[in-house]
N, C-alpha and C positions, 0 to 999 in steps of 0.2 A: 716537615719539621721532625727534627730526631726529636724520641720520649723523653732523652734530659733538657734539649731545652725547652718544651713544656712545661716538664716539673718544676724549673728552675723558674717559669715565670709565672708561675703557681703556688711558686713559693714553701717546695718539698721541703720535708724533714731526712734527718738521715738517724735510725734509729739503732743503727752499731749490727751485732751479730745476734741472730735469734734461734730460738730453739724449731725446729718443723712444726714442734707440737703447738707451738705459739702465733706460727704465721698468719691462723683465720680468724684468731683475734685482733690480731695487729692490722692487720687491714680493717675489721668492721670499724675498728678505732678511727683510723686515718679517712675513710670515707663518712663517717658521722661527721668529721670533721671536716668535711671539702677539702681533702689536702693532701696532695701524691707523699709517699713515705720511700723512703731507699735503704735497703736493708740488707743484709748477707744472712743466708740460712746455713747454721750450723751442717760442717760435713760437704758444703760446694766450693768452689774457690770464683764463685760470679755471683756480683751484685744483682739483686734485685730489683725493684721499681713497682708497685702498687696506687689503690687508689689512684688512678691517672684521671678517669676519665668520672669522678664523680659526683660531678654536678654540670647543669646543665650551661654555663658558663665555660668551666672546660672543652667540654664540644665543642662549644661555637669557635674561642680558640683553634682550638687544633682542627679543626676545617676551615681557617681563614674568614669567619664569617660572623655578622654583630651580633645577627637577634637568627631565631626558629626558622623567620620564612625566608631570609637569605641560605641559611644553612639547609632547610631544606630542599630550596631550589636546587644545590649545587646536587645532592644525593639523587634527587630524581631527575635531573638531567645530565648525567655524568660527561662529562666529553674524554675521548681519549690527548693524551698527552706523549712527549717526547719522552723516550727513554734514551739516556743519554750513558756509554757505555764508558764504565770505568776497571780499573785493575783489579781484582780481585784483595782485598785488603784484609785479610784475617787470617790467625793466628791457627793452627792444628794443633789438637791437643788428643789424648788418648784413647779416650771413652765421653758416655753420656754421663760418667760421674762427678765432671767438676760442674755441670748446671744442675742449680737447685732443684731438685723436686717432692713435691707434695703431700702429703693427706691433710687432707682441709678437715675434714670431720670423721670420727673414730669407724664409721660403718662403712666408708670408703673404700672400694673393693682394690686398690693400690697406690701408688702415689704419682702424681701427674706432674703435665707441664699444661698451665690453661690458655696460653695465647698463641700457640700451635697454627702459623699460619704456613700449609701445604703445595707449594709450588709445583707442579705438571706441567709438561709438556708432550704431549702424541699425536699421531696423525695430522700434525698444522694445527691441533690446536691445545693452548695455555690455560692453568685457571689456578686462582690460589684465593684458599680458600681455609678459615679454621677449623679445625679436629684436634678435641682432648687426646693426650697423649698420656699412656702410661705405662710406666717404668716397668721392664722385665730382668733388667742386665745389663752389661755395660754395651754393650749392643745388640740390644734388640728393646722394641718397647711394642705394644699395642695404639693402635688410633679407633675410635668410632667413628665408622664413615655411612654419612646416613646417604640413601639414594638419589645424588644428585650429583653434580658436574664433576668432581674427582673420581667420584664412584665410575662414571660414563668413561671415563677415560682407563680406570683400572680396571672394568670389565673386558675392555678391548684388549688391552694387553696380554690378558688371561687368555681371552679367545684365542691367543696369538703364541701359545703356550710363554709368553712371556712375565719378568715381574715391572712393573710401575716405577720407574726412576724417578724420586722427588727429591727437592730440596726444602727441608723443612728450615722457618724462621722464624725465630723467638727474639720479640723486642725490636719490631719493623720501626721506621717512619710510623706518624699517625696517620698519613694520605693513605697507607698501606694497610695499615690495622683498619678505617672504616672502609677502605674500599674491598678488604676480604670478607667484610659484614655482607656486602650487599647482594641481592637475588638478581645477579643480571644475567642478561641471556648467555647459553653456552654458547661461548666463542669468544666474548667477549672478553680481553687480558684483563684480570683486576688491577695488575701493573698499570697497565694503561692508564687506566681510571684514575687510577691513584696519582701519575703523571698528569691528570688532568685536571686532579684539584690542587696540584702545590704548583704548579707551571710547566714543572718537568722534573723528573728524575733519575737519578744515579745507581744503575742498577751493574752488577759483577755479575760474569760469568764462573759459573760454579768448578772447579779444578777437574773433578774428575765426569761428569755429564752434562757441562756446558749447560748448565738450568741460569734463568737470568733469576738475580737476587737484588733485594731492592744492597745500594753499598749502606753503612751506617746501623746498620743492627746489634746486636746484641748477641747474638751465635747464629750459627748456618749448620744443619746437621741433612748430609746428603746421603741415602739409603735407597733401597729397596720394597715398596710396598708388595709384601709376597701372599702365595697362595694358602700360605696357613693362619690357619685361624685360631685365636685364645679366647678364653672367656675375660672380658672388658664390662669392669663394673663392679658394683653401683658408682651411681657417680651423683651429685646432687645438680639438677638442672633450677630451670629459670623460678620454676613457682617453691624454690625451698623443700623441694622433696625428691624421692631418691627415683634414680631411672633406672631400668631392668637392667639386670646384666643379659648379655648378648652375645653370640659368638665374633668376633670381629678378627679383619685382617693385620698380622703382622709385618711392622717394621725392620729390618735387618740394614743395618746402621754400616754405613762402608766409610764415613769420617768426619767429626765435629770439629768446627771452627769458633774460633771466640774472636769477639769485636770488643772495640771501645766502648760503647753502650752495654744500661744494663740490661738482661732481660725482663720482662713483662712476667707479672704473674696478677693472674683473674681469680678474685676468690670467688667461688661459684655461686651465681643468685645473690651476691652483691651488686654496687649501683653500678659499678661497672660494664660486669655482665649486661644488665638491666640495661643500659645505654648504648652497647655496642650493637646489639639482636635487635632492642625494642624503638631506640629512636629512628632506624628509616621505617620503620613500620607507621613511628607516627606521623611521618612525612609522607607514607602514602594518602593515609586518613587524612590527611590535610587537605590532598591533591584531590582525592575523590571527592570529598564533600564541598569542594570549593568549588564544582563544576553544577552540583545543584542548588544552591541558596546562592543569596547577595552576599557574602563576605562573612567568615570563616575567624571570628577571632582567635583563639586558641584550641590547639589540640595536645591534649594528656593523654598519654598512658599513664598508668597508674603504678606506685609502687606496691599495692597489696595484690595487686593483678601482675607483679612480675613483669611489669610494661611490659605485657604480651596479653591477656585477658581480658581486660577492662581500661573502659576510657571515657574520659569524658570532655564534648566536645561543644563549645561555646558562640554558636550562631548571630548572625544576621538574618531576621527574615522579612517577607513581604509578605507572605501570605499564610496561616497557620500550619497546613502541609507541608511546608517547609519543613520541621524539625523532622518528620516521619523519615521524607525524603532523605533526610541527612543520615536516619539513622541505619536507613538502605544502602546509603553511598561510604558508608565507615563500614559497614561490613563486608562490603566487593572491596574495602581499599587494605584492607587485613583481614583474611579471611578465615586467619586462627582467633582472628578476636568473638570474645563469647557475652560480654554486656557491653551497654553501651548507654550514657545519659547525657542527652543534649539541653544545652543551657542556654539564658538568654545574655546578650553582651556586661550584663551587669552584675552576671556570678563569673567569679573567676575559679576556673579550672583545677587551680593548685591550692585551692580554699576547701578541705574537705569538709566544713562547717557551711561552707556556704554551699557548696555541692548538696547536702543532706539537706541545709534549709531550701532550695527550690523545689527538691523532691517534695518532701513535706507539703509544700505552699502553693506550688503549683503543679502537681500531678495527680491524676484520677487514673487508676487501673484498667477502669472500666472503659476510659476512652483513649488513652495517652499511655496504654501499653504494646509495643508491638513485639510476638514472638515467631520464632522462624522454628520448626521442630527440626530432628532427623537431619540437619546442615554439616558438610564436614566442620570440626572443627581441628583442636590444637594437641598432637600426641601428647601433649604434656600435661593435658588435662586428665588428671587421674579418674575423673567422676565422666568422663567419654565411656560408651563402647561402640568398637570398632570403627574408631574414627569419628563417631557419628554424636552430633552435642546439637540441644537445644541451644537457642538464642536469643536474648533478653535485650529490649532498647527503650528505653522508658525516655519520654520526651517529659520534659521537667521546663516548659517555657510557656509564661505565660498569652493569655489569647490578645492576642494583638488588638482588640476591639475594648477588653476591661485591663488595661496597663494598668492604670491608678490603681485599682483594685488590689494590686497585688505588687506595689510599690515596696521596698524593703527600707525600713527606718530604722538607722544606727547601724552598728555591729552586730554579726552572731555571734 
């Protein structure tokens, strides 16, 4: 599905032309609001498109699916799909300067593109995958590329005294936007994938390095990932706080394309973000905990945990061990998750009141506390060192033998 017609059945605003300095408020707006916003930033000549993905509704939408456990099914068992090849359809334009880009917040070490998804291709094999982008020039910009499957593919090229030919794409398909979320094995096309959850799809070959692109986007900008490196950063990641600046590899830009769609722009550690990173995370938790307990009603990340930290997860049990067991099977199913509280089917998840009254009501420390020390946990945990974070699971369900006991009357 192209991002306008999401928005469009989402029922977008179009809020005219904005100042840069106004972008990250205009989105927290439109995401309070459940509701994509379209917008032109002062100084680009390409529309924008925000707030897409933020509510839990929208998801399900744009991955063709009704409720969590259908939509989850589809992320942890991806299939591949046809890519079905079409003409190249877009516009060359001069520079990186007619697409908008960013400073989200004043301490932001330059200004970005956030929906940056990096198309590769070497040695036989494809990956596309997202990396914050930022702005140095009319060509040239920085990416942070942390050590995983682009990075494998841009080591070798180096090896090779070679640079890394990508096609970067801003404002995919949404099959394309979750399918570059996801951690799947190297080798795997996230094209593919992505073909795999819309039926099939329409992908161009790029003019000057033959890269496939999904067709229907929002810009195509085809470059050089080279051997020099700038300082990239700060930048504000998922928990609302700033990530180090870094040495990172540079972009050298060989030609930008403009599509009929607009591009995508992620305000950072918005519901967005939050949903793109954090919901197959909680599709794993789902997965894993469904394989020890009877039935699995709901799995949350949590928005104060940056649906990436904390979660809380709403059981079936038969036997009191149960909730332990669960709280073991949520942390093998996200392994950057650092708290974790299991609940009985009659606290709901996305009840933070009800969340706090089981704790309260039904948890003892002393018996109903499990902690794991010394575990890897989540770089993005400021309060980690060296990787390395305690882990909190507090079972909040009551004992299957005194239910009545601890029955809940009314509202909290």
């Amino acid at each position: 599905m192209r991002l306008s017609e999401l928005a469009e059945a989402l029922g977008a605003e179009r809020a005219g032309r904005v100042r840069p300095d106004e972008v990250a408020s205009l989105i927290e707006k439109y995401e309070r609001l459940g509701r994509p916003v379209i917008y032109e930033v002062e100084g680009s000549g390409k529309e924008a498109l925000s707030a897409l993905y933020s509510t839990r509704e929208a998801v399900w939408k744009a991955l063709g699916a009704g409720g969590d456990e259908e939509a989850y099914g589809k992320l942890l068992s991806p299939k591949r799909g046809e890519l079905k090849e079409v003409p190249f359809r877009y516009e060359k334009v001069e520079s990186l300067d007619v697409l908008p880009w960013v400073k989200f917040y004043p301490e932001d070490g330059g200004r970005y593109q956030t929906a940056a998804i990096y198309v590769a291709c070497y040695d036989g094999a494809c990956n596309a995958s997202y990396h914050r982008t930022m702005y140095l020039g009319p060509k040239r910009a920085a990416l942070r590329m942390v050590p995983r499957h682009l990075y494998a593919l841009y080591k070798r090229a180096l090896e090779r005294g070679e640079d890394l030919k990508v096609a970067v794409v801003i404002g995919a398909p949404t099959e394309v936007e979750f399918a570059a979320s996801l951690s799947l094995p190297f080798g795997t096309f996230e094209l593919e994938v992505a073909a795999g959850l819309a039926g099939s799809l329409e992908v161009s070959r790029t003019p000057l390095y033959g890269l496939p692109v999904p067709a229907g986007a929002g810009a195509v900008i085809e470059g050089r990932i080279t051997a020099e490196r700038v300082r990239e950063g700060p930048f504000v990641d998922l928990l609302h706080t700033y990530d180090r600046v870094r040495e990172e590899p540079v972009l050298e830009v060989d030609a930008v394309y403009l599509g009929e769609e607009p591009v995508h722009l992620i305000l950072p550690g918005g519901r967005e973000h939050q949903f793109l990173m954090g919901y197959p995370k909680e599709a794993s938790i789902w997965d894993s905990v469904r394989k020890v307990v009877p039935r699995v009603h709901k799995v949350r990340l949590t928005r104060g945990g940056g649906m990436w930290l904390h979660a809380v997860v709403s059981i079936e049990k038969n036997v009191d061990g149960d909730a332990k067991n669960a709280i073991l099977a949520a942390f093998a199913g996200h392994p950057s998750l650092k708290h974790v509280v299991v609940v009985d089917p009659d606290v709901d998840p996305d009840d933070p009141h009800q969340v706090e009254w089981a704790v309260a009501t039904r948890f003892q420390a002393d018996r109903d506390l499990v902690v794991v020390r010394n575990a890897r946990g989540s770089s993005l945990d400021p309060s980690s060192e060296d990787g390395l974070t305690s882990k909190m699971g507090l079972d909040a369900t009551a004992p299957l033998k005194e239910r009545e006991k601890y029955r809940r009357v009314g509202e909290v």
